[in-house]
LOPARO-210943 format. One record per residue (C-alpha): z, x, y; residue in one letter. Coordinates in steps of 0.5 Angstrom, whole numbers, plus 2048, in hexadecimal, padded with zeros to 3 digits. Last residue first. Layout:
ZXYa...
END
This chain:
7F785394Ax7FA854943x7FB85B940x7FC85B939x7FC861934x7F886192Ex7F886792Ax7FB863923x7F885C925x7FA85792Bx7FC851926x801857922x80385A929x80585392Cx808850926x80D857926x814852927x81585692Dx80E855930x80D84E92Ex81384D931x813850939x80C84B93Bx80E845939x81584793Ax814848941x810842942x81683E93Fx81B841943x81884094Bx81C84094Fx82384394Cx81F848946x81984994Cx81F84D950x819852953x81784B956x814845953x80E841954x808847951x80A84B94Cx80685194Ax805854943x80485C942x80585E93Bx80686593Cx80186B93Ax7FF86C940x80686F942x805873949x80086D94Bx804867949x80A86A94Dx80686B953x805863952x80B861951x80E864957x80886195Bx80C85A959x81185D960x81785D95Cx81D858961x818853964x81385195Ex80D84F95Ex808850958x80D850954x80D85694Ex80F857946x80D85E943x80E85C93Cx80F864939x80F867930x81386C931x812874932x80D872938x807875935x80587C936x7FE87E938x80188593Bx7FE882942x80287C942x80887F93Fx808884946x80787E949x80C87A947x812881948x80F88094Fx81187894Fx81887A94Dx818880952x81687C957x81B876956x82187C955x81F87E95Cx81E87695Ex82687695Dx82786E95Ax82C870956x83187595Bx830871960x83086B960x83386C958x83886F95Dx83A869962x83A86595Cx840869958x844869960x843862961x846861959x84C86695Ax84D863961x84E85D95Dx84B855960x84385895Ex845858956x845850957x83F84E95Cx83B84E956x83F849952x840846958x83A84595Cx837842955x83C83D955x83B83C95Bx83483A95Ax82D83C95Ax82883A956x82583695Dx82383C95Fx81C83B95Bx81984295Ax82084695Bx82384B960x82A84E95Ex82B852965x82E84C96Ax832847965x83584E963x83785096Ax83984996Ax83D849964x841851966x84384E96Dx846854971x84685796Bx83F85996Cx83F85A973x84585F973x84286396Cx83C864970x83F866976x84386C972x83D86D96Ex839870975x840873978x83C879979x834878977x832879970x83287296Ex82B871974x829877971x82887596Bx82786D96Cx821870971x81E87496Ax81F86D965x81C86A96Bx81686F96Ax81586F964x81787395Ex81386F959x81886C953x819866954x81B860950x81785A94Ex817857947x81785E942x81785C93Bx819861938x81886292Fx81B86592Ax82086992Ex82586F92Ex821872929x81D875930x823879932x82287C939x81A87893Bx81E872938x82387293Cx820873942x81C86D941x82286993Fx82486B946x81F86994Bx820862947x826861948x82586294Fx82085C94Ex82185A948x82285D941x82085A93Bx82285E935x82085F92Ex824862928x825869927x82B869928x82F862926x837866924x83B863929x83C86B92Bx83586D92Bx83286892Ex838869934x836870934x82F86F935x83286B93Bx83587093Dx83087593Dx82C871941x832870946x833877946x82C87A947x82C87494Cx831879950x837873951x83C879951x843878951x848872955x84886E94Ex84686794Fx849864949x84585E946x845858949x83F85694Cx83B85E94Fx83E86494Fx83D866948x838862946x83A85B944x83785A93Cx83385493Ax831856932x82D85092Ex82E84E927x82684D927x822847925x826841927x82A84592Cx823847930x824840932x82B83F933x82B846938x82484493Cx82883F941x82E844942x82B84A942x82E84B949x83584A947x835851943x83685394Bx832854952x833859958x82D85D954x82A85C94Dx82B859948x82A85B941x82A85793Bx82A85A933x82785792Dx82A857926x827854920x82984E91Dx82E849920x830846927x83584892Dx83884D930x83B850937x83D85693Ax84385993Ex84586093Dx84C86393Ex84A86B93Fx84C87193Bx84787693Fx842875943x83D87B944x83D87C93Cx83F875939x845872936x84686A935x84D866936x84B85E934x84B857938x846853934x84584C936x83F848931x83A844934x83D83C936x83D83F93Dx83684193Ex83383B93Bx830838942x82F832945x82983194Bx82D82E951x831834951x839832953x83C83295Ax83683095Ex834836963x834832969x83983696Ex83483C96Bx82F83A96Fx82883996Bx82583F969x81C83E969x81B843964x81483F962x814838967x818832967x81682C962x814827965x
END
């Protein structure tokens, strides 16, 4: 019998390899120094695989290019795909600077820009997701398309008691100590998936990498909070509104992808968000977590392709834009 959704087995178990294979590791390694506004120079780890036109992966929180690892071969066949580390984040540098999510979003202009695929689109998970949103709200020719599949964006109230909870004295301190305490069991314990049984040491490494420095627990220390600031969510969601009341589309052509049960981003997120942007395609999910490219990879692609190839906008009509109950 299968277990059940988001059950985590115990870490002692986790098979040393995926017991589904993947494609992460025959894409192509670049390892290269790229510029940015907030950053600086800055050595930067990103993958690619495929042929045509360009398109760009961007994950999210505590995760890493590997997250794309079971959509990354079938997206290649139609696209050179582009699956960066963010700043922070896998085997980029982790600056100690500013991890305002102004910055990472202008830096991930400023890696289209540098590689030369502005103006392609962009698939963005969860936190990835949050900042591609942004970005196109700042520099709307920096994508063609978005697909967002599950990020946050809403200042909740556990974004509220993360904030102050990071605010108290010697709070990073602890943090740090019980995160470098066991970098892969505390990754075991904070990556939550539809079906736990994906999960392996393999993963547990490749994510646990930059938590073993103090520079990385410091960079994850900051993105908690610094990037995930609900002040900066609620000005991003006021900025929506006021877009919404002027009758002003989102800048780019957006693919709202939401689960309707998820532990780390509350599903409501994706359905104020389909409020605030009614010209969004919103399209839900079901038997996947908001890491639907890991558990449920066909079922995303289904729904994330049509969209970015512009199938769906074609078979819809000019003015059309789908909401799917």
């Amino acid at each position: 019998m299968p277990p059940r959704p988001f059950q985590q087995l115990p870490f002692d178990e986790l098979p040393d390899l995926p017991r589904v294979a993947h494609g992460h590791f025959r894409s192509q390694r670049v390892d290269a120094v790229l510029d940015s506004r907030g950053f600086g120079k800055l050595s930067v780890h990103y993958r690619v695989q495929g042929s045509g036109p360009p398109l760009l992966l961007v994950h999210g929180l505590m995760t890493s290019s590997y997250s794309w690892r079971y959509v990354i071969e079938p997206l290649a066949h139609r696209f050179t795909v582009y699956a960066p580390d963010l700043p922070g984040s896998g085997r980029t540098a982790k600056p100690d600077a500013s991890y305002h999510p102004d910055a990472l979003a202008d830096w991930i202009g400023d890696f289209l820009r540098q590689v030369g695929i502005r103006g392609c689109p962009t698939i963005g998970n969860s936190l990835g997701g949050y900042l591609c949103m942004r970005l196109a709200l700042r520099d709307g020719g920096a994508m063609s398309r978005l697909v967002n599949l599950h990020s946050p964006g809403v200042p909740l109230a556990r974004l509220h008691a993360l904030r102050f909870a990071l605010s108290l004295p010697g709070s990073a301190r602890l943090l740090a100590a019980l995160v470098a305490r066991d970098p892969e069991r505390w990754v075991h314990r904070n990556v939550h998936y539809y079906d736990e049984t994906l999960k392996s040491r393999e993963e547990t490494v490749e994510y646990a990498e930059p938590l073993t420095t103090p520079e990385g627990v410091n960079a994850f220390t900051r993105i908690l909070r610094e990037t995930l600031d609900p002040r900066h969510m609620a000005a991003f969601t006021t900025e929506l509104a006021a877009r919404r009341a002027r009758a002003e589309p989102f800048p780019v052509p957006l693919q709202l992808v939401y689960v309707p049960r998820d532990p780390m981003v509350p599903p409501a997120v994706g359905d104020k968000l389909r409020a605030l942007v009614p010209s969004a395609d919103f399209v839900p999910l079901d038997h996947a977590s908001h890491f639907a490219h890991v558990d449920n990879p066909a079922g995303f692609l289904a729904v994330a392709l049509p969209f970015l190839t512009g199938e769906a906008a074609r078979a819809a009509g000019p003015d059309s834009a789908r909401h799917r109950a």
